[in-house]
Structures are given as C-alpha cells and as structure tokens.
SEDO-696563 format. One record per residue (C-alpha): residue number from 1; x, y, z; residue in three letters. Coordinates in steps of 0.2 Angstrom, whole numbers, plus 5000, padded with zeros to 4 digits. Layout:
<lumdos>
+-----+------+------+------+------+
|  nr |   xx |   yy |   zz | rest |
+-----+------+------+------+------+
| NUM |    X |    Y |    Z |  ALA |
...
+-----+------+------+------+------+
</lumdos>
This chain:
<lumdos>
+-----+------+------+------+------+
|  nr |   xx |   yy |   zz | rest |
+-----+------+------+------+------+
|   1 | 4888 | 5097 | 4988 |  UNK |
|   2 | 4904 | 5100 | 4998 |  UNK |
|   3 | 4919 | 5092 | 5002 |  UNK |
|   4 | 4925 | 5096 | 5023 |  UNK |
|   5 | 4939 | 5086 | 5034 |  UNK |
|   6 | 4933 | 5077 | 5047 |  UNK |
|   7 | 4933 | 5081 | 5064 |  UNK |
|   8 | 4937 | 5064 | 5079 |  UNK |
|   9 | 4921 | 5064 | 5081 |  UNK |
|  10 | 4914 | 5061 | 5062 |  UNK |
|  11 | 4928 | 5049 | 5061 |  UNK |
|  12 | 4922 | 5039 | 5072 |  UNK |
|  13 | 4905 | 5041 | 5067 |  UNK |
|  14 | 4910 | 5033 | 5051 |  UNK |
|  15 | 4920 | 5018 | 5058 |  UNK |
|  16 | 4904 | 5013 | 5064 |  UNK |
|  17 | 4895 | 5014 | 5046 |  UNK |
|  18 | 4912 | 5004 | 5037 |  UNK |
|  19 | 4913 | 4991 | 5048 |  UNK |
|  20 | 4901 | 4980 | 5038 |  UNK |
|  21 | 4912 | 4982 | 5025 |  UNK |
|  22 | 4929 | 4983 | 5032 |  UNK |
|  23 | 4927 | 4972 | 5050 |  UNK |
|  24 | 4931 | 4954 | 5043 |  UNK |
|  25 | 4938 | 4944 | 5059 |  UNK |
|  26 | 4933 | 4959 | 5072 |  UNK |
|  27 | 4918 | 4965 | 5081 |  UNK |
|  28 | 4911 | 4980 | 5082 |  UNK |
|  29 | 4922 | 4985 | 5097 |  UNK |
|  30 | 4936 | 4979 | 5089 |  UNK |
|  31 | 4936 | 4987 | 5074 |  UNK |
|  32 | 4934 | 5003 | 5082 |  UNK |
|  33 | 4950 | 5002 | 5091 |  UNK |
|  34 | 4956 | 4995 | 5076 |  UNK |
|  35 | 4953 | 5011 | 5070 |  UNK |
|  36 | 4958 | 5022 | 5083 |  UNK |
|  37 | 4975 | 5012 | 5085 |  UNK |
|  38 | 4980 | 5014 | 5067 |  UNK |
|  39 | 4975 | 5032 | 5067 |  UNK |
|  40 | 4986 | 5037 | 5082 |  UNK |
|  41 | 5002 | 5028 | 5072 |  UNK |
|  42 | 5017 | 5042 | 5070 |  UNK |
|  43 | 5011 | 5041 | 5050 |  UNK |
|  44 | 4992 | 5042 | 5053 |  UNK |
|  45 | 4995 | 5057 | 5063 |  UNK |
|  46 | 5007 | 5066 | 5049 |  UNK |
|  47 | 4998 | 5060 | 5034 |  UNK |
|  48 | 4983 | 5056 | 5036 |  UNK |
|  49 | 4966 | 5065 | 5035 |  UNK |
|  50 | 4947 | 5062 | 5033 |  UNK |
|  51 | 4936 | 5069 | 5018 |  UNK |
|  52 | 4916 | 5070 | 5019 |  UNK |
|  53 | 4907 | 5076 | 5006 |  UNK |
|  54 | 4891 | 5083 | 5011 |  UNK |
|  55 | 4875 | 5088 | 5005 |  UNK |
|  56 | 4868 | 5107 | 5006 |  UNK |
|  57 | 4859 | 5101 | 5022 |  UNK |
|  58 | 4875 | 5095 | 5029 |  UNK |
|  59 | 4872 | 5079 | 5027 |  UNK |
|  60 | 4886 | 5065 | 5024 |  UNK |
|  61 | 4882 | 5057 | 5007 |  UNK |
|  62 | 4902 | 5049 | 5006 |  UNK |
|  63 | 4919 | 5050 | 5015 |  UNK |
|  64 | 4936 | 5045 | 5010 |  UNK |
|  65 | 4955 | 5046 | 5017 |  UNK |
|  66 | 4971 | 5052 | 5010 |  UNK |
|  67 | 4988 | 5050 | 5017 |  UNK |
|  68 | 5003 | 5062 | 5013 |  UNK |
|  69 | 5017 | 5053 | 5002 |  UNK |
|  70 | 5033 | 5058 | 4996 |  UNK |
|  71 | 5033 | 5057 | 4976 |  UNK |
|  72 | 5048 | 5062 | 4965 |  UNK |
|  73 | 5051 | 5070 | 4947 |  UNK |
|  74 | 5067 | 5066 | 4939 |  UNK |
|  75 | 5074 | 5080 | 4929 |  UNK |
|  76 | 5085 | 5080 | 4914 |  UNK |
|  77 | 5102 | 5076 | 4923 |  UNK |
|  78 | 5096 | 5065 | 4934 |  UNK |
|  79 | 5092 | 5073 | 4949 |  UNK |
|  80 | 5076 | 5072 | 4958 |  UNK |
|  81 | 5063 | 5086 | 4965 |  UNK |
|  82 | 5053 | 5076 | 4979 |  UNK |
|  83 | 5036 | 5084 | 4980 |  UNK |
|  84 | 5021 | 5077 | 4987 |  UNK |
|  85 | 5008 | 5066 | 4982 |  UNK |
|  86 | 4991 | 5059 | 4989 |  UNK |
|  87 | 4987 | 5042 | 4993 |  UNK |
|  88 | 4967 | 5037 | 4993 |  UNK |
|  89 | 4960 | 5026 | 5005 |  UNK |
|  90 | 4943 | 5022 | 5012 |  UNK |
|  91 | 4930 | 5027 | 4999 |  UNK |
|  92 | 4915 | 5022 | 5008 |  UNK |
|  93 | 4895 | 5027 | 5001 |  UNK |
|  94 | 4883 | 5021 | 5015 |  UNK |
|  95 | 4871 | 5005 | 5005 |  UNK |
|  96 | 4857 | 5017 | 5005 |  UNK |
|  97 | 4865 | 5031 | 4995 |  UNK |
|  98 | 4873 | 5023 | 4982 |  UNK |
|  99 | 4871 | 5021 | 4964 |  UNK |
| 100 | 4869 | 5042 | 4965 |  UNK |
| 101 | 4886 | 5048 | 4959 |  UNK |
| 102 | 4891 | 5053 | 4977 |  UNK |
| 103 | 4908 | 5043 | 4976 |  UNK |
| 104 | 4914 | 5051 | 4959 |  UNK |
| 105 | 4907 | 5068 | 4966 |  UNK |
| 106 | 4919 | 5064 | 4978 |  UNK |
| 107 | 4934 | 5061 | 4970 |  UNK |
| 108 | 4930 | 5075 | 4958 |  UNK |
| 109 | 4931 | 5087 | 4971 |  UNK |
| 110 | 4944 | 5079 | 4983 |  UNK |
| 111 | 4956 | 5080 | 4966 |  UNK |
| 112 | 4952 | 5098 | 4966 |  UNK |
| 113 | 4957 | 5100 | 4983 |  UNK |
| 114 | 4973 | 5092 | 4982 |  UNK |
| 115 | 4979 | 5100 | 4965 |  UNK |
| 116 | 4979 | 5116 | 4975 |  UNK |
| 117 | 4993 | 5109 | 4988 |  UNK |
| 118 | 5011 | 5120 | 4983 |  UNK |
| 119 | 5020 | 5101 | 4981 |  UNK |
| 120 | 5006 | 5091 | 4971 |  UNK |
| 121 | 5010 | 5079 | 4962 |  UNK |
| 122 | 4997 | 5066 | 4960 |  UNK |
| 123 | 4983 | 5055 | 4969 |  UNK |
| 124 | 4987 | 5036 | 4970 |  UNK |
| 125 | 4971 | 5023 | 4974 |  UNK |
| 126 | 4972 | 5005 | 4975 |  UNK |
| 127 | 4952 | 5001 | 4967 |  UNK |
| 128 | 4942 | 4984 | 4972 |  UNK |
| 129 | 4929 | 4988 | 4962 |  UNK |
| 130 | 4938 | 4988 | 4947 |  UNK |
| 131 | 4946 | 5003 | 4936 |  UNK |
| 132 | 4927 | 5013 | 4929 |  UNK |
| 133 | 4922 | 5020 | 4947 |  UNK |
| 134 | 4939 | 5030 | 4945 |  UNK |
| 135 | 4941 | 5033 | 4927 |  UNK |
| 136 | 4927 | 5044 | 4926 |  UNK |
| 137 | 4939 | 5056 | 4939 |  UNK |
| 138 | 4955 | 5056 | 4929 |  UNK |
| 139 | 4965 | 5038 | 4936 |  UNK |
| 140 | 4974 | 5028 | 4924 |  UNK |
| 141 | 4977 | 5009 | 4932 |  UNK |
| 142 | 4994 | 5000 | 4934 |  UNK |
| 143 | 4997 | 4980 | 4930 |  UNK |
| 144 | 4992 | 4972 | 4943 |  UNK |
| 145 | 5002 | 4954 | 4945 |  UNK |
| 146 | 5005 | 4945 | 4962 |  UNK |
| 147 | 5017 | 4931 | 4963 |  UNK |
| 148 | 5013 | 4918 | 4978 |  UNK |
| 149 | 5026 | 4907 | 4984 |  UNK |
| 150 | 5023 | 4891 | 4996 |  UNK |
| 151 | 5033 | 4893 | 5012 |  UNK |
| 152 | 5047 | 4881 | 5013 |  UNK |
| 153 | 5054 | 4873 | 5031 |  UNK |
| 154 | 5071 | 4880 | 5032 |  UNK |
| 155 | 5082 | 4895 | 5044 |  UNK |
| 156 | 5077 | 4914 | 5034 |  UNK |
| 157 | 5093 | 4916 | 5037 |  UNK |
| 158 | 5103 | 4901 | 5028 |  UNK |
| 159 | 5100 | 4910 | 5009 |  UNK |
| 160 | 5105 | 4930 | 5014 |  UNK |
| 161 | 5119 | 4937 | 5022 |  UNK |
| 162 | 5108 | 4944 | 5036 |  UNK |
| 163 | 5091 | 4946 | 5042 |  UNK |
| 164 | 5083 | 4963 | 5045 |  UNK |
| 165 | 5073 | 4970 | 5060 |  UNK |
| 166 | 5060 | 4983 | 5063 |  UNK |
| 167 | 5072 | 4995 | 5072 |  UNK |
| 168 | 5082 | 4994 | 5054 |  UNK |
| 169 | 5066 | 5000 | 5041 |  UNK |
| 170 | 5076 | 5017 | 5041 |  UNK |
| 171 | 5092 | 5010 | 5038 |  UNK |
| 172 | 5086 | 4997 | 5023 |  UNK |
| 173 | 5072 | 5008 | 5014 |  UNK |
| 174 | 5088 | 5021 | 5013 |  UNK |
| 175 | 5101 | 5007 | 5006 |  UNK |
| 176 | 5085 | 5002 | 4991 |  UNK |
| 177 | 5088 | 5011 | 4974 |  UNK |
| 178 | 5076 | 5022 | 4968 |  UNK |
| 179 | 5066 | 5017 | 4951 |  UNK |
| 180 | 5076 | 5025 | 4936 |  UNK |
| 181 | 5061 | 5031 | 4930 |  UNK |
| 182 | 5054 | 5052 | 4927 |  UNK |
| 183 | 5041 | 5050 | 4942 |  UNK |
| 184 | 5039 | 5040 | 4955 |  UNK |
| 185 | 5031 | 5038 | 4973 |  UNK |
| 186 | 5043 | 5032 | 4987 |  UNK |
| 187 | 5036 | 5025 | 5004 |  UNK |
| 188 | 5042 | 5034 | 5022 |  UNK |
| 189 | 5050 | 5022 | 5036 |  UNK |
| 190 | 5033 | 5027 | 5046 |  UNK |
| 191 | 5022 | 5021 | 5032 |  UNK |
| 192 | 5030 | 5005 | 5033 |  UNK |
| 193 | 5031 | 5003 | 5051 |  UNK |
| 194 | 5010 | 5008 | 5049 |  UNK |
| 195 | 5008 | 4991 | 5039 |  UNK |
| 196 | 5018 | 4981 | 5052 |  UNK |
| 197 | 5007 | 4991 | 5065 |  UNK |
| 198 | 4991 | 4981 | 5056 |  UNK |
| 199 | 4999 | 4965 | 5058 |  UNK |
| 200 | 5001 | 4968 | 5077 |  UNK |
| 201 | 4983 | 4971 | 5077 |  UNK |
| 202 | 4980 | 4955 | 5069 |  UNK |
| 203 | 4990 | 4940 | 5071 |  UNK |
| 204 | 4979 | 4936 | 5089 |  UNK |
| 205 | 4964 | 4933 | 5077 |  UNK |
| 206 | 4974 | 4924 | 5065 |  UNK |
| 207 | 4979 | 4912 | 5076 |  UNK |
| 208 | 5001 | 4913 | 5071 |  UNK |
| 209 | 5015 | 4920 | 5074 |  UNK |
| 210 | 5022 | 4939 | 5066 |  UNK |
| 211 | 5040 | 4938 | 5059 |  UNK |
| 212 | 5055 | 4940 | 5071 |  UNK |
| 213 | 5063 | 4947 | 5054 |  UNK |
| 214 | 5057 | 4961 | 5042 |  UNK |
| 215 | 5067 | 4958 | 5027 |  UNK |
| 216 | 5083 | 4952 | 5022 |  UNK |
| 217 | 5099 | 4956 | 5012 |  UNK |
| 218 | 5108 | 4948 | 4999 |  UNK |
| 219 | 5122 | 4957 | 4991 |  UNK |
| 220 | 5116 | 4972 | 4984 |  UNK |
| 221 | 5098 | 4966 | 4986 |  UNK |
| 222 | 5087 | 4969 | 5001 |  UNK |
| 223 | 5068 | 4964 | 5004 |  UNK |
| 224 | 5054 | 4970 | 5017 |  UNK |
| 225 | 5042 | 4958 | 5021 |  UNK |
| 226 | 5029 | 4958 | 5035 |  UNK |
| 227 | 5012 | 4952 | 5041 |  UNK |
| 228 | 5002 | 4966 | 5035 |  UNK |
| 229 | 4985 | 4962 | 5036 |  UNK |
| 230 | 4969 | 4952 | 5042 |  UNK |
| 231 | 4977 | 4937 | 5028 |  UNK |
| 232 | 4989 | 4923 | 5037 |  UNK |
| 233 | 5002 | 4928 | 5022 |  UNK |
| 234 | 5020 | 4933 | 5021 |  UNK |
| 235 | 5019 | 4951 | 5012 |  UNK |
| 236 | 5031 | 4957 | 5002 |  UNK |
| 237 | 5031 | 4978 | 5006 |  UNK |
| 238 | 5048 | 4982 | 4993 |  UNK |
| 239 | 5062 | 4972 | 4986 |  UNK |
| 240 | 5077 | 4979 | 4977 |  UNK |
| 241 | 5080 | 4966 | 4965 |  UNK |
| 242 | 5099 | 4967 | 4957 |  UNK |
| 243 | 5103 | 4951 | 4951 |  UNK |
| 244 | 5093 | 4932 | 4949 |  UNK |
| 245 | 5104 | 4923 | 4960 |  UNK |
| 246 | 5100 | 4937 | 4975 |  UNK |
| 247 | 5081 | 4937 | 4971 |  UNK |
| 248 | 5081 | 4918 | 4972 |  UNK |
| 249 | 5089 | 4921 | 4990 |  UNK |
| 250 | 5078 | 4934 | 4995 |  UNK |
| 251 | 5063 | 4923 | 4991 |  UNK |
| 252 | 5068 | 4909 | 4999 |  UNK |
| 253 | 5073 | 4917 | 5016 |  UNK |
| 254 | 5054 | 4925 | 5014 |  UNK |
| 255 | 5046 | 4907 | 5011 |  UNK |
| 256 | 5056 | 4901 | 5027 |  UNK |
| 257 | 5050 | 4914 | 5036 |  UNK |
| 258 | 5031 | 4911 | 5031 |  UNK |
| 259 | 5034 | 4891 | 5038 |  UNK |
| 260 | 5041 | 4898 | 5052 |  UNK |
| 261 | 5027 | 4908 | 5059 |  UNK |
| 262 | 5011 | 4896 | 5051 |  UNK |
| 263 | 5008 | 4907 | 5037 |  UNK |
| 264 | 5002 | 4902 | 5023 |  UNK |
| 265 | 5011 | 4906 | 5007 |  UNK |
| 266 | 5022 | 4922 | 5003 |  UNK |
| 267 | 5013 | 4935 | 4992 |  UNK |
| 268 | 5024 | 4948 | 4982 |  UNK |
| 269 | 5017 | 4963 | 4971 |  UNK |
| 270 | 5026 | 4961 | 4953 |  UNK |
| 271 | 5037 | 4978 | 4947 |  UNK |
| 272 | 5045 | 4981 | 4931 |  UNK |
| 273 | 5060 | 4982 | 4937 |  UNK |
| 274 | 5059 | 4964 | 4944 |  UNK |
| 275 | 5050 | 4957 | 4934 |  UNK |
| 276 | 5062 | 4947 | 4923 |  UNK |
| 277 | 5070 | 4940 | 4937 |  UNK |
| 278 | 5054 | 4932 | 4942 |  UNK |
| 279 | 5050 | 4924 | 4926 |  UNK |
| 280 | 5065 | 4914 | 4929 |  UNK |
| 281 | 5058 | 4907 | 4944 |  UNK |
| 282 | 5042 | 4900 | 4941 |  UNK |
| 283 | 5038 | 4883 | 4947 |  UNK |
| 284 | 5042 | 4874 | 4963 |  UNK |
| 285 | 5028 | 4883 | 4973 |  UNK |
| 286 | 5030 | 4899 | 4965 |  UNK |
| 287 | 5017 | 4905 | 4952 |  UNK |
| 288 | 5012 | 4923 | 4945 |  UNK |
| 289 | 4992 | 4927 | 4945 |  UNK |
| 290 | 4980 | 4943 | 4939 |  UNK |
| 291 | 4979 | 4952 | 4957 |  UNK |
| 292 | 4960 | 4950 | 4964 |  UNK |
| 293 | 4957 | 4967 | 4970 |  UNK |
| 294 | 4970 | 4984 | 4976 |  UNK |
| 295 | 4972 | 4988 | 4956 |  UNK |
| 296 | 4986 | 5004 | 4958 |  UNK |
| 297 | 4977 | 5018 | 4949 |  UNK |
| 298 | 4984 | 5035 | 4947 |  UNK |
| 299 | 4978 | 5050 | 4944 |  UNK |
| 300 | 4990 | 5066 | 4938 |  UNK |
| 301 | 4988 | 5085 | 4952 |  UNK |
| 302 | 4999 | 5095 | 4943 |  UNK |
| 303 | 5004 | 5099 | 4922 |  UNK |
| 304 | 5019 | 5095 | 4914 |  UNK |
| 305 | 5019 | 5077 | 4927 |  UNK |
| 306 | 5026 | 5065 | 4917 |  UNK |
| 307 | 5014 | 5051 | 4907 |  UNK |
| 308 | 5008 | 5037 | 4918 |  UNK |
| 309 | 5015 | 5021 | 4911 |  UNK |
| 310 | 5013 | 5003 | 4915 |  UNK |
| 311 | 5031 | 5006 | 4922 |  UNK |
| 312 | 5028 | 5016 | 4935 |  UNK |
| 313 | 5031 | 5004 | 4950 |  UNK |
| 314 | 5018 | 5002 | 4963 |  UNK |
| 315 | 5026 | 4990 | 4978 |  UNK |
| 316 | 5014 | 4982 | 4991 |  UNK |
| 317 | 5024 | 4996 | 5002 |  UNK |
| 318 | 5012 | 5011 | 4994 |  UNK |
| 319 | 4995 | 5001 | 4999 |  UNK |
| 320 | 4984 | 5009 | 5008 |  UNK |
+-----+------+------+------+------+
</lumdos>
C-alpha cells in the first residue's frame, strides 16, 4: 500500500462515494457543488489537499484531507516560532472495505508524510468515532465540552460596544490574544471565512437567516460567531475572553443574534482559558454538555514539541 495526492478528477470521484455519509440535507448534485464550491475557497485552494491510499493494484482502499495551519512554539523569553501544522479531515473507507486496517494504514503513512514537511509541527483531527481509531497512530484527545445557550429576543448590539462584519475577520482575529501556552495552533482569516463560506451554502436548506454580524466586541474581549454548518445554530468559531462581565456581554449579543435569524440556540466550544468565566454563567438557558462527536485529537510531527496537555485550546475556529 501507498499513499498518493489526488488529482480533480479522483476528488470528485470520491465526493460521489462520501455523500452517503457526508450529504445530509443535499442531493447527490448538491453535495457535489457543495464540494467543488468549498474547494475553490481562497483557503481550500492554499491549504488544502487530497490523500488516497492505494493498494499495489492501484486501487483506492481509503482517502482523507489535510489543510495547511499556522501553529506556534513558544520559546523561553516569550517569543514565538510559527511553523506549520496539519489539520485532518475527511477519513473516508468505502462500507465494503472496512474493518481491514486501511484507515490506520492511512494515517500511519500520511503522518509520515507530513513529518518530513521543513515547518512540521503536528496533525490536528476532530474524531466522530471516538478516540481508538486514532490512538493506534499516535493522537492524544482534548476535553471536549460545548456550552449551548438559548437565543434571547433582543438588538446583538445593546450588550457590546460594536458588532463585527465579515470584511473585519482580519482586523478582529489580529486584535484576539494568543493562548499563553508553549504550543498552539492559530486559525488564518481565510480559514474562518471557509466556515462562513459553508453557512452560505447552507442557510437556503435550513430554512433562516445568516447573521448580518460576525462577532462582537466588549472591551478588551471580542467573539466570532457564524452559521457554519448544515445545524440551524449560532457557532461560536473564537472568543477572547478577558473578564466575566465582557464574556456575559459577548454571549448575550450572540443569543440575540441567534433569535434574530430563527436559529436555534448558540453553541460554543469550551477552552481553558475561558472556562472559569463560563462556570459563572450557568443557568438561564445556558448549560455545559460532553460534546457528541468532533473530539480534538492531536498528534505530535516533530521531537522536542511540547507535551499535549488538556490545555492546549482547540476553538470551534480550527474544525475541519
């Protein structure tokens, strides 16, 4: 077995194989230009490639995708080396050829292939399967909490000092403090724009509205939200959260923004660093459940990288 990238062709050879698993809410047709669209996004076309692994015969026994994404080590002083790490997406085994190893033969040799990039740094996944499937190749999960608050009738903007727009991503993901911790992966403008880019895609078959906002900012605090998805839901994609009083404001111009376009509650991706804050907030229509599905796992490219700790953040900003 081998691993090769994909040529257009075998990409869209394979959208027609995952869109039993992948399609909800789209036809056949759909999901194709689904697929096309969001691989001709500015990010796609950077970051992103297509990994077959085939058999002697040439074959395809299992695919995957990765997307290029910044990553930074902190070294003693402070400062930070930005490198590059690998974000995994897409694992697919055709029904008929699994239960034969092909997926972790897959990720064994895709792991290899990315440790030999000059910048690695390491390979981010978010499982739905659970966390065995990638153990067996090296990745070591992340807590995986979601906090869902119930949109409240309101103006976004009462709470904050001022509502964000999509034209702004550069400006606010630049104003966001990085996570004082020795390693950590750190989402492009485009890659957020990629996520709004599926909720454009979406919101005709959801039947509501996308947000004339993408965040907010509250004193020294700032949240990006969107409609990300093929779920009628507000998504949290990062918050900077500097004080309990901010979050609080932050959270309430989000639930505002979720009654305004008919969605149906706000979801956001617990981080350490924001953590405490939240605690403070529970009740009214806010509550903190086990995440069902996209568990953040991680898997080391290089020596030397720092050890994976439950407090390496993993925003909703990083899914793929």
């Amino acid at each position: 077995m081998h691993l090769v990238a994909a040529s257009e062709e075998q990409m869209v050879q394979r959208d027609a194989l995952t869109y039993s698993e992948w399609g909800k809410f789209l036809s056949l047709e759909e999901y194709a230009a689904r697929e096309k669209r969001l691989r001709a996004h500015p990010w796609s076309r950077s970051a992103m490639r297509t990994w077959l692994l085939c058999g002697e015969d040439g074959a395809v026994l299992a695919s995957c995708e990765t997307f290029r994404t910044p990553s930074f080590l902190r070294i003693p002083g402070g400062s930070l080396v930005p490198g590059d790490s690998f974000a995994i997406a897409s694992v697919f085994t055709e029904e008929r050829l699994r239960g034969q190893g092909y997926a972790t033969r897959l990720m064994d040799l895709l792991a290899a292939e990315l440790e030999r990039q000059p910048r690695a740094h390491a390979a981010l996944l978010f499982s739905d399967v659970g966390p065995r499937l990638y153990a067996r190749s090296g990745y070591q999960e992340l807590p995986a909490w979601d906090w869902h608050l119930s949109p409240t009738p309101g103006d976004p903007a009462g709470p904050v000092d001022s509502l964000l727009r999509e034209d702004e991503l550069a400006t606010a993901l630049a104003h966001l403090r990085h996570p004082e911790v020795p390693f950590f992966f750190w989402p492009t403008p485009a890659q957020l724009d990629w996520h709004l880019e599926r909720g454009r895609i979406y919101a005709g078959h959801l039947g509501c509205s996308r947000p004339t906002s993408a965040g907010a900012r509250a004193g020294t605090s700032t949240i990006l939200w969107g409609l990300v998805g093929r779920s009628p839901e507000l998504t949290v994609l990062m918050l900077d959260a500097r004080s309990a009083s901010e979050t609080w404001a932050l959270l309430e111009a989000a639930r505002h923004e979720a009654s305004r376009c008919g969605l149906s509650r706000v979801v956001l991706w617990e981080e350490p660093s924001h953590a405490t804050f939240l605690e403070l907030l529970k009740g009214g229509g806010i509550t903190r459940v086990a995440r069902n599905g996209s568990l953040p796992m991680v898997r080391p490219l290089r020596p030397g990288l720092p050890p994976i700790t439950p407090l390496l953040p993993a925003p909703r900003g990083l899914w793929v």
